[in-house]
C-alpha positions as CSV (number, residue, x, y, z in Angstrom):
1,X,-19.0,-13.1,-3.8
2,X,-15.6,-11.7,-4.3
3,X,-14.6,-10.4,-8.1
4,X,-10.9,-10.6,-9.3
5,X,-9.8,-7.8,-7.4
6,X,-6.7,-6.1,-7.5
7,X,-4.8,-6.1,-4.3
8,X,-1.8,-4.2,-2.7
9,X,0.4,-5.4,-0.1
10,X,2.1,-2.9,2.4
11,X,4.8,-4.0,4.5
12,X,4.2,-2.3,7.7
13,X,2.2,-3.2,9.7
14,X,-1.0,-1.1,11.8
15,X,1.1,-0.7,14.5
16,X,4.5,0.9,12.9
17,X,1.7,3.0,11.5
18,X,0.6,4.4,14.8
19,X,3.3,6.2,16.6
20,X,3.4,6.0,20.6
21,X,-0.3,5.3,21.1
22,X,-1.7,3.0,23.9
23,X,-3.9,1.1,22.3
24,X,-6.2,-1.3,24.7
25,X,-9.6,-1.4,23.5
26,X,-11.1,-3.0,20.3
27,X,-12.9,0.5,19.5
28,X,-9.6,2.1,20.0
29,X,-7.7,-0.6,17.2
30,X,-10.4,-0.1,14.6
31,X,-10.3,3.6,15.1
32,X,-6.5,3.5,15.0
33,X,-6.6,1.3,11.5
34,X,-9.3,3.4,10.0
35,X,-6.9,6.2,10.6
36,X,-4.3,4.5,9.2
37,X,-6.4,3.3,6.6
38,X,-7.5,6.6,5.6
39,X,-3.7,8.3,5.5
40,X,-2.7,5.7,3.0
41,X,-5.5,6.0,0.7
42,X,-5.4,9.9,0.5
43,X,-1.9,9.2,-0.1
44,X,-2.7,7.7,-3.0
45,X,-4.8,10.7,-4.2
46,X,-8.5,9.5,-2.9
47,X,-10.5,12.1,-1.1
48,X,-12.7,11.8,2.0
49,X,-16.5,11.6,1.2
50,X,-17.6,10.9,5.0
51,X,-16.2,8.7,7.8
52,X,-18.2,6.5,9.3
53,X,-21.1,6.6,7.4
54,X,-24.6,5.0,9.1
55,X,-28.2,4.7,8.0
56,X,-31.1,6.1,9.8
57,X,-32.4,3.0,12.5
58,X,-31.7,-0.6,13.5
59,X,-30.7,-2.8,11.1
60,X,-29.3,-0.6,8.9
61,X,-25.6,-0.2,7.3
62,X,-22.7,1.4,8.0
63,X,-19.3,2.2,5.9
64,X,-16.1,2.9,7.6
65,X,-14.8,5.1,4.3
66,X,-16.7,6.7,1.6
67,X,-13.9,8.5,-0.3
68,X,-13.5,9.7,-4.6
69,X,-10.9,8.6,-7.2
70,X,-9.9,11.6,-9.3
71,X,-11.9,9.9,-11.8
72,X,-15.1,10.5,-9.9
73,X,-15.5,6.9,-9.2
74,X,-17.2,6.7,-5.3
75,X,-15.2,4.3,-3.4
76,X,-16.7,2.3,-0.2
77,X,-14.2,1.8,2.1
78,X,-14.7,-1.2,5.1
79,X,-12.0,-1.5,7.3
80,X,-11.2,-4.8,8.9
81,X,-8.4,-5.6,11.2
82,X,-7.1,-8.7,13.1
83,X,-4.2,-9.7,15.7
84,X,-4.3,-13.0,14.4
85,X,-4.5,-14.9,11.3
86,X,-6.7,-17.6,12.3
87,X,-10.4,-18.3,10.9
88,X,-9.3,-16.3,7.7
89,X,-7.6,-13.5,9.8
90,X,-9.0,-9.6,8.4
91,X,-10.2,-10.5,4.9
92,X,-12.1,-13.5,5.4
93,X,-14.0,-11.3,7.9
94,X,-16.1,-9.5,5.5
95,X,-18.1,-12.3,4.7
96,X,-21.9,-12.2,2.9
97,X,-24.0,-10.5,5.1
98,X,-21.3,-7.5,5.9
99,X,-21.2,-7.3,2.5
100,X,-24.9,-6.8,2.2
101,X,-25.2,-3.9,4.7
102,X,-22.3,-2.3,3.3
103,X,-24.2,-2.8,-0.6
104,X,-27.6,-1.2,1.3
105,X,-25.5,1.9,3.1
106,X,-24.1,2.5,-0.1
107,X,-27.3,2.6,-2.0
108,X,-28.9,4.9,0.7
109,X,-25.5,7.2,0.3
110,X,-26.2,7.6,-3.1
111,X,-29.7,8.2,-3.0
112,X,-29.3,11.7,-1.9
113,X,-26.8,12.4,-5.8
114,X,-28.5,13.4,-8.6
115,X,-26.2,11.8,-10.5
116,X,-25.2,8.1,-10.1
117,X,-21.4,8.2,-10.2
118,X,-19.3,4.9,-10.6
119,X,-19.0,3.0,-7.6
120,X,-16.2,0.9,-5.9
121,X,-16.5,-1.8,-2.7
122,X,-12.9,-2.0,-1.8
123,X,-11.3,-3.8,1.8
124,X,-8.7,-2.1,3.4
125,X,-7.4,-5.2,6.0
126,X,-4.7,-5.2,8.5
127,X,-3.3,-8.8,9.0
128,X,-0.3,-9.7,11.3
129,X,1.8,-9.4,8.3
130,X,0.8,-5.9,6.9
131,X,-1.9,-4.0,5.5
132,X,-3.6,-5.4,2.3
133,X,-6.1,-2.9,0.0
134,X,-8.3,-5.3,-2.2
135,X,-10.0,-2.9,-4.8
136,X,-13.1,-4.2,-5.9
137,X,-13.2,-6.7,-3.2
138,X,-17.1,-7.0,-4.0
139,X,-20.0,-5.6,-5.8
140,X,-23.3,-4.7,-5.5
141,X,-24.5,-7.7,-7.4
142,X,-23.4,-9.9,-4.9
């Protein structure tokens, strides 16, 4: 279920971001807008946690971004992006079940604090038209 998130639009797009790279494979793109991903939000004063965050075994979860407002506040980062806007381009990718692993990565992340800091599920999506960050796109009640 999404909240009533705050979003920010950036004009650019993923690849005015990228400068002279040959992108061909689908690994390669999400790599290349995780990258991109990441530059903007320490831009904006958020530091990396860990990158590509998995649990132990099958099944499990995995978080593109874990990074920290200066507030404290833990922010889970998933990084979606898509050539073309149909079926709901980027943002309409991260649908229920992504959203679940994502909750249960984050959980296991945090089991290892002794403190429970405030958390954040934010989507970072690159549509066609631009990069969009949707803070709070979910939470862990969902």
């Amino acid at each position: 279920m999404f909240l009533s998130p705050t979003i920010q639009r950036k004009s650019s797009s993923l690849k005015a971001g990228i400068k002279h790279r040959k992108l061909t494979t689908t690994k390669q793109l999400g790599d290349a807008a995780e990258d991109a991903a990441l530059c903007y939000l320490q831009q904006q004063g958020l530091q990396l946690l860990q990158r590509n965050y998995r649990t132990p075994g099958r099944g499990g979860g995995e978080i593109d971004l874990i990074l920290q407002e200066s507030d404290s506040t833990v922010v889970f980062v998933e990084v979606r992006q898509r050539t073309l806007s149909r079926f709901g381009g980027a943002l309409a990718s991260v649908g229920m079940r992504k959203q679940q692993r994502i909750i249960f990565a984050a959980r296991f992340f945090l089991m290892r604090l002794r403190q429970l800091p405030p958390t954040r599920f934010d989507v970072i999506a690159w549509e066609p038209e631009g990069m969009v960050w949707l803070k709070a796109a979910f939470d862990a009640e969902s």
